[in-house]
C-alpha positions, 0 to 999 in steps of 0.5 A: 533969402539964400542965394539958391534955395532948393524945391521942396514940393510940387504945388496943386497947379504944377509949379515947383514951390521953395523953401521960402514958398516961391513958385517957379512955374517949371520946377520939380522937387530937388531943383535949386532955383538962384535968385533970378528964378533960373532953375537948376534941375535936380535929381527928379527933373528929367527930359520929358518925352512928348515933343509937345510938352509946354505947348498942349495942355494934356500934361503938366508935368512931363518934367518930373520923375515917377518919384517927384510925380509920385510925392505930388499925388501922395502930397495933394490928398494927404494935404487935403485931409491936413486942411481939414485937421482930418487925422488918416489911420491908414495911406496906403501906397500911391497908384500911378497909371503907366504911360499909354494907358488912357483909354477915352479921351476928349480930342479937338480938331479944325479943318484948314486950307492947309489940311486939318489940325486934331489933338488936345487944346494948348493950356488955357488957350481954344487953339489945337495942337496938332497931335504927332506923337502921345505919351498918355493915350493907349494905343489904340486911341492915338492910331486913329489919330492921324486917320481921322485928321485925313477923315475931317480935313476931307470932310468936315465943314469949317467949324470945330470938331470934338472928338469923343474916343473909348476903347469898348469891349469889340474896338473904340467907340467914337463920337463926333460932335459939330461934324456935319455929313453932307452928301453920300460922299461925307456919308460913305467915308464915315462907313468905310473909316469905321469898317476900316479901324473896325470900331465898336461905333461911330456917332455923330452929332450935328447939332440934333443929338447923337446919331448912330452912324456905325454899330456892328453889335451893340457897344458894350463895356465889361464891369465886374465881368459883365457886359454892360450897354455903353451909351455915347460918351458915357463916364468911364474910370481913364485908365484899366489899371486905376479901375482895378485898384478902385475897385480892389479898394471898394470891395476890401473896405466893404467887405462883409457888408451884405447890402450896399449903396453905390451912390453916383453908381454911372454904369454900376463899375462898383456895384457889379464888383460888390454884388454876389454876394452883396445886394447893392443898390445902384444910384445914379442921375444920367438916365442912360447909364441908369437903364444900361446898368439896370438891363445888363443886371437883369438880364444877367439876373445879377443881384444889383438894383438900379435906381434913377435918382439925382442925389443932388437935388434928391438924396437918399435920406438919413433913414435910407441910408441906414438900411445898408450895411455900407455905403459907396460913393463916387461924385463928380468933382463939385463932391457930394455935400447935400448926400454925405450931410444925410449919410453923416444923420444915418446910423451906418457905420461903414462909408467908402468915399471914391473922389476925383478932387482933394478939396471937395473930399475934404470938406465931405470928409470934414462931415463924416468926421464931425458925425463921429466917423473915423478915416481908416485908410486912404490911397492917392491915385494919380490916374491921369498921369504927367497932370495935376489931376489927382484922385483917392480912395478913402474908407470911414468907420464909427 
């Protein structure tokens, strides 16, 4: 080995990797590492902005430039389909989310005889980081950071707190879980902190299931330009701007389709973009999206079905399947293996696969290919910026 070698790319965890395949934790593409490990930073290594970097585990790589961070999404989901000898027709450009973008976020918060801590967890560790600045939460969000901090040190018992915060269509919708309201006093401070922030909602569970505390007007979410029911803490895309192009995506790969299936459909974020003029149907397990995906399509007389079904343990069968004229699916990370293995025995010929995780994409892609489907075009999306956490789009013909 040379004296100094040079970073060739980032790894799936966020350590630097050397032309000889060292990896140094701390290392972005083009620094040059001595034979002790020290690194010299190169041309994509920059000063990252957030005095917290190192420390809370929201970002791990704050130290690499758009470009550097730009490679390591375009890297991870290109490799993944490498893994699989999967050959892509077409990568599209990589899409990155802007700093300041997230609008929901899982906040953590303990009650101390010196105040009250609130932020993100360290990395690999239970203990809090005391958020004072934020490179990633809209905002919005990080406003109601430090109000909340005064709200839980005043109120709060001495066991943690989880916060559930997202930006709805009329303000933030925001859960508390394990925060226990004793007295009128704890009571009134809920009701003038949610009138202060003028949030859409404000929940707390206690142990006994969401209760809501503050609801003005119903809390809504608007999705393909409907307003849709947003039940406490439901699954939303992180960012407005990675929402946009998923969507972009969904609709040009299925263009022409007049009838489609949006498995794993949550609140119908792809099915009220593809309905009009499609038909689509809109599958999910969580009943609650379920209901709030079928009532705003009613009410709206929108041509989108909804269907409570756990495609996991129930999926839509081969002769299901082959009655739409294309196929979305958008799974949790664990992908969706028992669902692909029947849209693989269909006769459909268009799929778009959306995934929050190469590796498990890769093995369901894996399938469709075996099954004669050709990976036509593919885009890296890196929503949850400055994170090792990487998406994709990805669409399928045969």
């Amino acid at each position: 080995m040379s004296e100094t070698e040079t970073v060739l790319r980032i790894a799936a965890k966020g350590d630097g990797v050397t032309e000889s395949g060292r990896h140094i934790a701390g290392a972005v593409t083009g620094d040059r590492i001595d034979a002790s490990g020290a690194i010299e930073p190169g041309p994509h290594h920059q000063t990252p902005p957030c005095r917290h970097f190192g420390t809370c585990g929201g970002c791990q790589l704050q130290h690499a430039d758009d470009e550097a961070l730009r490679q390591f999404v375009t890297e991870r989901v290109a490799f993944a389909a490498q893994s699989q000898e999967i050959a892509v027709g077409e990568l599209l450009p990589t899409h990155l989310s802007p700093p300041r973008s997230r609008r929901r976020a899982s906040l953590h918060a303990l009650s101390t005889a010196k105040g009250a801590v609130l932020g993100f967890r360290e990395g690999r560790s239970n203990r809090i980081v005391d958020m004072r600045e934020c490179h990633i939460l809209e905002p919005r969000l990080f406003a109601l950071v430090a109000p909340l901090r005064k709200l839980i040190a005043a109120h709060a018992g001495k066991g943690p707190v989880d916060i559930s915060l997202t930006i709805a269509d009329r303000g933030v919708d925001c859960l508390l879980k394990g925060f226990v309201a004793e007295g009128l006093a704890a009571t009134e401070a809920l009701l003038d902190f949610a009138r202060e922030h003028e949030l859409a909602r404000l929940a707390v569970d206690q142990g006994y299931g969401v209760e809501t505390v503050w609801e003005p007007e119903p809390a809504t979410i608007t999705l393909g330009n409907v307003p849709v029911g947003l039940p406490a803490n439901a699954f939303l895309q992180p960012t407005v701007e990675g929402e946009h192009v998923l969507v972009e995506d969904a609709k040009a790969f299925l263009d022409g389709a007049a009838t489609i299936a949006d498995l794993f459909a949550g609140l119908g974020t792809f099915a009220f973009s593809l309905a009009g003029p499609a038909k689509a149907l809109a599958v999910e397990a969580a009943r609650d999206a379920h209901l709030a995906c079928q009532s705003a399509a009613n009410a709206r007389g929108i041509p989108v079905h909804s269907l409570h079904r756990d495609l996991f343990r129930n999926p839509l069968t081969a002769d299901e399947i082959s009655r739409f004229g294309g196929i979305l699916l958008d799974p949790p990370r664990a992908g969706a293996r028992e669902q692909v293995a029947q849209i693989a025995q269909s006769s459909t010929t268009r799929v778009a696969y959306i995934s929050c995780n190469p590796s498990s994409w890769a093995r369901d892609a894996k399938t469709l290919v075996d099954a004669g489907f050709r990976l036509e075009k593919l885009r890296p999306v890196g929503q949850f910026r400055w994170s090792t956490h990487v998406e994709l789009t990805s669409y399928f013909t045969r």
